[in-house]
C-alpha positions in Angstrom: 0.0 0.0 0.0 0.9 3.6 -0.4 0.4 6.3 2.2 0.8 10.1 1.2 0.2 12.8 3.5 -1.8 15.9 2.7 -0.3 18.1 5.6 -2.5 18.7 9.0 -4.6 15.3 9.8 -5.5 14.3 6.0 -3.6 11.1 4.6 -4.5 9.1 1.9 -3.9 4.9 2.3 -4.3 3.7 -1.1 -4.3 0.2 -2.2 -4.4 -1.6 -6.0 -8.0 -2.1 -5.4 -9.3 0.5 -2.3 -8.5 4.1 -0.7 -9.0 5.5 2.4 -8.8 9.3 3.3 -9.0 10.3 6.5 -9.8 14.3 8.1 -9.8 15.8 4.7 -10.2 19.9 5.1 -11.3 22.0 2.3 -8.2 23.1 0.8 -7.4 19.7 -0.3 -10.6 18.3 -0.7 -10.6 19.4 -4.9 -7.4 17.2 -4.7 -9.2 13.9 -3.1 -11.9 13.5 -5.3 -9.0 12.8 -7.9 -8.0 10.0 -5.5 -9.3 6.8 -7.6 -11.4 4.1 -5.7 -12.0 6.0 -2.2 -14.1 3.5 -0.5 -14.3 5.2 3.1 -13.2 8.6 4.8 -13.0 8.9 7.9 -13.6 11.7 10.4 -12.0 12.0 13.6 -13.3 15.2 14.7 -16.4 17.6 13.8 -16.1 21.3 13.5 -19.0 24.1 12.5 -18.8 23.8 8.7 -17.1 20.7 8.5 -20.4 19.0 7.6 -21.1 19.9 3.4 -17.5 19.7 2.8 -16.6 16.2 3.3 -20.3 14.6 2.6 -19.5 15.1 -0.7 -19.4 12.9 -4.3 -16.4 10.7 -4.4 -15.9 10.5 -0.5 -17.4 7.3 0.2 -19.1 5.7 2.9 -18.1 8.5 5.9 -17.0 6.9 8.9 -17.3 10.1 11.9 -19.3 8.0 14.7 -17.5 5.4 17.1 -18.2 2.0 16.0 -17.0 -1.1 14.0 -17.4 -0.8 10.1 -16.8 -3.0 7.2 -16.0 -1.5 4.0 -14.6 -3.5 0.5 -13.1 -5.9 2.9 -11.2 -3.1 5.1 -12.1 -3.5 8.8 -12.5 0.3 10.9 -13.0 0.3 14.4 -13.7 3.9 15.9 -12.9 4.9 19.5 -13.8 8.2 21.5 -12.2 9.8 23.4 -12.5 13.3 25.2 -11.1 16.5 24.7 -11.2 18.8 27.4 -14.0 21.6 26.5 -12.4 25.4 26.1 -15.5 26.4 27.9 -18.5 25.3 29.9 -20.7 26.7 26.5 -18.8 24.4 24.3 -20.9 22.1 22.9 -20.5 18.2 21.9 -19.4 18.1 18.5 -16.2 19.7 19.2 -15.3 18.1 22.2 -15.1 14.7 20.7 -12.5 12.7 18.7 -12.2 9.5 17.2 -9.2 7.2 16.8 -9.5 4.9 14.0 -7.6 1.6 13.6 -8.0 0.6 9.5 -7.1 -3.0 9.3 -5.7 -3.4 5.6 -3.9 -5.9 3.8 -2.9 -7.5 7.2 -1.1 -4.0 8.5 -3.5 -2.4 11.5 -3.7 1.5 10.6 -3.9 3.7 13.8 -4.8 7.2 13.2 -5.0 8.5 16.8 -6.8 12.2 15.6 -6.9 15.4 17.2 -5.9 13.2 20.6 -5.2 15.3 23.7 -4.7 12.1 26.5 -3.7 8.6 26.6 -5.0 6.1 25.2 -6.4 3.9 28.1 -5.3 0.3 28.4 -8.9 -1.1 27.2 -8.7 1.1 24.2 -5.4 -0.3 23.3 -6.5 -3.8 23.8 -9.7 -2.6 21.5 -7.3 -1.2 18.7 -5.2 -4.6 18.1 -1.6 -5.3 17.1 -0.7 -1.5 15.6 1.6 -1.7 13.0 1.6 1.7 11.8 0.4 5.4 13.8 -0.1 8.3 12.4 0.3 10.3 15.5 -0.7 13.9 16.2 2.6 17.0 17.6 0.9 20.1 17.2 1.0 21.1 20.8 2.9 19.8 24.0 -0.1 18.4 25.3 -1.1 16.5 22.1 2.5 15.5 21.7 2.7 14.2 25.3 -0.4 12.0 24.8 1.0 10.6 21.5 4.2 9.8 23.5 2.2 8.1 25.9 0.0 6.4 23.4 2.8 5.2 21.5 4.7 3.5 24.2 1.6 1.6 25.1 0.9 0.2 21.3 4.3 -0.2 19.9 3.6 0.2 16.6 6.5 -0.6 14.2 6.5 3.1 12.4 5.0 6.3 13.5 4.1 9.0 10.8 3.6 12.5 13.0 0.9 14.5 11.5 -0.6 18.1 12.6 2.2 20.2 12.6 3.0 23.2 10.3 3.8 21.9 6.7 4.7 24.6 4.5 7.0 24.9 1.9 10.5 26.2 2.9 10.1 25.5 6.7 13.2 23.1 7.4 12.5 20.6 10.7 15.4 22.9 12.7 12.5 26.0 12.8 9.4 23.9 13.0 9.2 24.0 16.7 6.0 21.0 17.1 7.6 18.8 14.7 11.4 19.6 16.3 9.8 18.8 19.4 8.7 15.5 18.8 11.8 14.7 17.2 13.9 15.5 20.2 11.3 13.4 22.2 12.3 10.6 19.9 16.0 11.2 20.2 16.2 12.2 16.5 18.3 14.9 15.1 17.2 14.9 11.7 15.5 13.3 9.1 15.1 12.9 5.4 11.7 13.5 4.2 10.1 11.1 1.5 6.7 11.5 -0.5 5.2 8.6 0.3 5.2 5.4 2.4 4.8 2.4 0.3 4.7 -0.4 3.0 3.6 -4.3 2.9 3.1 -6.6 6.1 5.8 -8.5 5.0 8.0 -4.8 5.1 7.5 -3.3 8.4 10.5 -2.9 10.2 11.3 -4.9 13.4 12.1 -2.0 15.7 10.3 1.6 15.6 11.0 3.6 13.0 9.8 7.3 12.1 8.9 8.2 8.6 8.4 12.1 7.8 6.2 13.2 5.1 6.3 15.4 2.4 2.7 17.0 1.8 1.3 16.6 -1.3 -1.2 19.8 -0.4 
């Protein structure tokens, strides 16, 4: 399969026969419906106005409630978890998000979302054997959860997602993503435009892949 990363949450996991996008936001969303075969997108968390943009044609079946879904033989299990409100008016659909494990071609997915505290250890147990997390940095408390998270699902390679990625910014001057690279005791690393990755590929020990976006 072939991952590409369309900067903040959004990825594409595109197989021969089925894609999946996941948090697609409207400056890219002209982009996915070019994405051939898109069989499900999934939706972590729902903001005011996200609603017409992503219920569109070419999106396929929407996955943005917890739950256990079957799609073209691609198993998605949803899990909520809180985020703490901003204010006692805040209202439910923004304090919500949902971490998705996609089970496809024998690798388990886990896209943990706009995730602001551990995962618990029933929620793990829930997720399966993670082979690959997308993991959000863009703040210290959303990188200290994904820390946390990842030392309790040992996936084999971690993809951070929801920082700054624009054009010229090197990793030195990107202060989440230079964050969570210190946190992983990495100096630097080469960036590649996709993952292409088989279960029979995955590395043995963690490893840390960095993503151009193709936004």
């Amino acid at each position: 399969m072939d991952i590409t990363w369309f900067g903040q949450r959004c990825f594409s996991i595109r197989t021969k026969d089925v894609s999946i996008i996941t948090d697609p936001y409207d400056e890219v969303l002209n982009k996915l419906t070019k994405v051939p075969l898109v069989k499900a997108t999934t939706i972590s968390r729902i903001h005011q106005g996200d609603l017409p943009g992503y219920r569109q044609e070419g999106s396929g079946k929407v996955v943005d409630r917890p739950g256990e879904y079957e799609i073209s033989n691609i198993l998605i299990t949803g899990i909520g978890t809180s985020i703490e409100a901003q204010s006692s008016s805040q209202t439910s659909p923004t304090s919500k998000n949902i971490v998705h494990a996609i089970e496809i071609e024998g690798i388990i997915i886990c896209h943990l979302g706009d995730l602001h505290s551990p995962l618990t250890s029933e929620q793990v147990e829930e997720l399966g054997d993670v082979g690959i997390l997308m993991a959000p940095v863009g703040s210290s408390a959303v990188l200290k959860a994904s820390i946390e998270t990842m030392g309790l699902l040992d996936p084999r390679v971690v993809i951070p997602m929801g920082y700054s990625s624009e054009i010229g910014q090197d990793q030195a001057s990107n202060e989440a993503l230079g964050r969570f690279l210190k946190e992983m005791g990495i100096k630097d690393l080469e960036t590649q435009k996709r993952l292409h990755v088989t279960s029979t590929s995955l590395p043995q020990q963690i490893q840390v892949v960095l993503l151009d976006s193709a936004a």
